[in-house]
Every structure is written in C-alpha cells, then in structure tokens.
GULUMTOR-228048 format. One record per atom (N, C-alpha, C): residue in one letter; x, y, z. Coordinates in pm, whole numbers, padded with zeros to 5 digits, always signed. Layout:
N
aXYZ/...
% end
This chain:
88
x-02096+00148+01955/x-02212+00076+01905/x-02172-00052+01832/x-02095-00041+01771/x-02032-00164+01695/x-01969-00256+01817/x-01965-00232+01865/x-01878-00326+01996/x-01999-00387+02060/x-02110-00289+02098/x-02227-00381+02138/x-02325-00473+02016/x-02337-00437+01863/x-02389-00494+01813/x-02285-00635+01814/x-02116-00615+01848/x-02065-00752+01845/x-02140-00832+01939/x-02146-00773+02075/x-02154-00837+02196/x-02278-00959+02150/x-02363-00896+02102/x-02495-00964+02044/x-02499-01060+01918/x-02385-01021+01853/x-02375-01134+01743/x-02203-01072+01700/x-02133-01182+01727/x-02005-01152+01712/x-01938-01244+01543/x-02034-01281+01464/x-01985-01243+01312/x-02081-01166+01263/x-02134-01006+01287/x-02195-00941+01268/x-02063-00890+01176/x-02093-00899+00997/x-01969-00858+00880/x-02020-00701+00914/x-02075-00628+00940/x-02065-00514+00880/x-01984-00425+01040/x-02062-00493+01167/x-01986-00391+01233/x-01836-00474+01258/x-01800-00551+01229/x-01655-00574+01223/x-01590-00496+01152/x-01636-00458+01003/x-01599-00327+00922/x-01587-00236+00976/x-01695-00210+01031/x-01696-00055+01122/x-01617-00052+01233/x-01616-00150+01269/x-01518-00142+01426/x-01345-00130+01349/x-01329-00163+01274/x-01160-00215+01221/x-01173-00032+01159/x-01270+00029+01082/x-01246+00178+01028/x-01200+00260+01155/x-01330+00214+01265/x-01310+00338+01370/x-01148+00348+01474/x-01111+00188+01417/x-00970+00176+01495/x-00893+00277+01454/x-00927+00222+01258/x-00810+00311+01190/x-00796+00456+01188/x-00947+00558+01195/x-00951+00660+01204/x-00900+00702+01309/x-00886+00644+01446/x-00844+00663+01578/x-00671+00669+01534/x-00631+00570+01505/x-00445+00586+01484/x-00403+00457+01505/x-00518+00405+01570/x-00490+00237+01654/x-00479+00122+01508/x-00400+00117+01412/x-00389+00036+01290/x-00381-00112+01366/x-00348-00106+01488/x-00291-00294+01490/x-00420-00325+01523/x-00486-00245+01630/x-00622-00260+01678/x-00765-00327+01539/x-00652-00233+01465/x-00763-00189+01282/x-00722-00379+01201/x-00600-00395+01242/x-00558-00512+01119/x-00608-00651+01226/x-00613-00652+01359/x-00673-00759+01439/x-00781-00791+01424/x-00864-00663+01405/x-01014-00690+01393/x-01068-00730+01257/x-01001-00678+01131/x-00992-00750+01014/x-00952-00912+01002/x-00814-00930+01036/x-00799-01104+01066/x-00892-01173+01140/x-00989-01094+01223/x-01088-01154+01276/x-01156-01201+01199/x-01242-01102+01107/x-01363-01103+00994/x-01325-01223+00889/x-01157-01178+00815/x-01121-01278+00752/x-01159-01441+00780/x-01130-01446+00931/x-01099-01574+00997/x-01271-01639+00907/x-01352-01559+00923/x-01482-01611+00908/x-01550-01611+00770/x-01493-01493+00709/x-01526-01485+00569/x-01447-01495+00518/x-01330-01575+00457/x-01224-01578+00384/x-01203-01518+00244/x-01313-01510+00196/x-01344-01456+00022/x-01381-01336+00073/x-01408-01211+00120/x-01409-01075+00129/x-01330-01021+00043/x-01356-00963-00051/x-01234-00872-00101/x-01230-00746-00014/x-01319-00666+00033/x-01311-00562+00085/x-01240-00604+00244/x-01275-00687+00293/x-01178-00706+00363/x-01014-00710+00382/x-00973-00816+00256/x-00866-00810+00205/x-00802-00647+00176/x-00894-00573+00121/x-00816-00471+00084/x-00807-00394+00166/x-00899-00396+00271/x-00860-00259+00421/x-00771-00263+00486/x-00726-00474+00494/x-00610-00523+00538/x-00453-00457+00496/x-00490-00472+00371/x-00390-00431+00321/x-00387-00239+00314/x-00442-00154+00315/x-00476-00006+00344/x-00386-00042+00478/x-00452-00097+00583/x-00415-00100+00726/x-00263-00118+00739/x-00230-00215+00676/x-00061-00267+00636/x+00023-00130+00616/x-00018-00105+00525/x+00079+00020+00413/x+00029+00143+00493/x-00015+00154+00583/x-00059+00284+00645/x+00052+00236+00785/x+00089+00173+00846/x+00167+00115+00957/x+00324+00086+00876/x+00350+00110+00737/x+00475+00079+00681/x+00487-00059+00676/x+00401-00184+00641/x+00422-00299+00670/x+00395-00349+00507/x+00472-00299+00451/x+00484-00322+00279/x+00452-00435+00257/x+00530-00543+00254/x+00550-00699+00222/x+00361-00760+00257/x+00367-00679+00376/x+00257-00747+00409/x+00111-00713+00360/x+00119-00571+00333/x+00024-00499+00236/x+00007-00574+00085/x+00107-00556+00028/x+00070-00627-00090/x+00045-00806-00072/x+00080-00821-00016/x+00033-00942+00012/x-00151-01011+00031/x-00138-00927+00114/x-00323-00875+00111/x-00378-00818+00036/x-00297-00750-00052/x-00395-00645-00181/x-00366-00778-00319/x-00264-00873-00309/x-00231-00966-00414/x-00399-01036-00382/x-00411-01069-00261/x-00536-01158-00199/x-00647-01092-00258/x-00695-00993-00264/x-00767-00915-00305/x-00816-00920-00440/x-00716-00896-00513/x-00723-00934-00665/x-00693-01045-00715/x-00670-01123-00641/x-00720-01278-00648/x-00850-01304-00637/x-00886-01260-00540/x-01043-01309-00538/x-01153-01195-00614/x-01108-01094-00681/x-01188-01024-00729/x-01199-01072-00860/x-01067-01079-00944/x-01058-01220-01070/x-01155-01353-01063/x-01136-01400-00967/x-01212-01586-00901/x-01368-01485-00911/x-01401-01358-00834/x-01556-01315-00866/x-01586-01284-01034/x-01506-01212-01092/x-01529-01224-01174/x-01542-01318-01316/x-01444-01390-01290/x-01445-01549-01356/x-01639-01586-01327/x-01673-01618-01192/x-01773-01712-01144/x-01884-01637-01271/x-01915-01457-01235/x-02003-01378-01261/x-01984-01390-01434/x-01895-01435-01501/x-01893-01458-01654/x-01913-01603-01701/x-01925-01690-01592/x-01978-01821-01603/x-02100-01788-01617/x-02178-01726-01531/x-02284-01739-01520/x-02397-01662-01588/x-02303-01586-01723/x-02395-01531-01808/x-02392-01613-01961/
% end
C-alpha cells in the first residue's frame, strides 16, 4: 500500500516512513536506509528521519555511519528547540 500511495504522490512523508519500517521489519536494512536518503533528499530537517537512519545504520553494523545520523538528529532537535524558545 505504501508503494501505491508512492505511485500517486511520490513525496508522500508518511508512507516513505512506512515503506523504509516495512523494509526494516523484513531484514532488507539497505532497502530500509535507501528509502530514508530518499525522504531526507526532500525533507532535510526530519529528525525522525535522521534517527531511523541512523537505527537502520547500527542495526547493519555501520557504526561511523549511525552516529553520524543520530549526531544529525540532535542537531536538529537542539536548532527545534532553540526556534520553539524563541518563540515564547
């Protein structure tokens, strides 16, 4: 289903989520971290993205590259929270 809601709108954020989980639940992680660099490509500020990336990484043994993506993560969750204390 997520593959056809792409077909119909292919920066559809949520089933890109869903499609990159159902990779990962399957075993298919590269399948799982492609379809994330996809989403990224389009939403660059995702943290939840960032961090599945990095789940996806460290679940495949790809350390360096996990934290790398989880550093991304809490980068931009800091930059959200910075904005959200401006704005009170």
């Amino acid at each position: 289903l997520y593959t056809r809601a792409l077909e119909i709108d292919p920066r559809f954020g949520d089933a890109l989520h869903g499609l990159a989980l159902c990779h990962q639940a399957k075993g298919d992680l590269d399948a799982a971290i492609e379809v994330t660099k996809r989403y990224i490509e389009q939403e660059p500020e995702d943290i939840l993205a960032f961090t599945n990336l990095s789940m996806f990484y460290q679940k495949k043994g790809m350390i360096a590259e996990a934290e790398t993506a989880g550093a991304e993560a809490r980068r931009l969750d800091w930059k959200r929270q910075l904005r959200e204390a401006k704005e009170k």
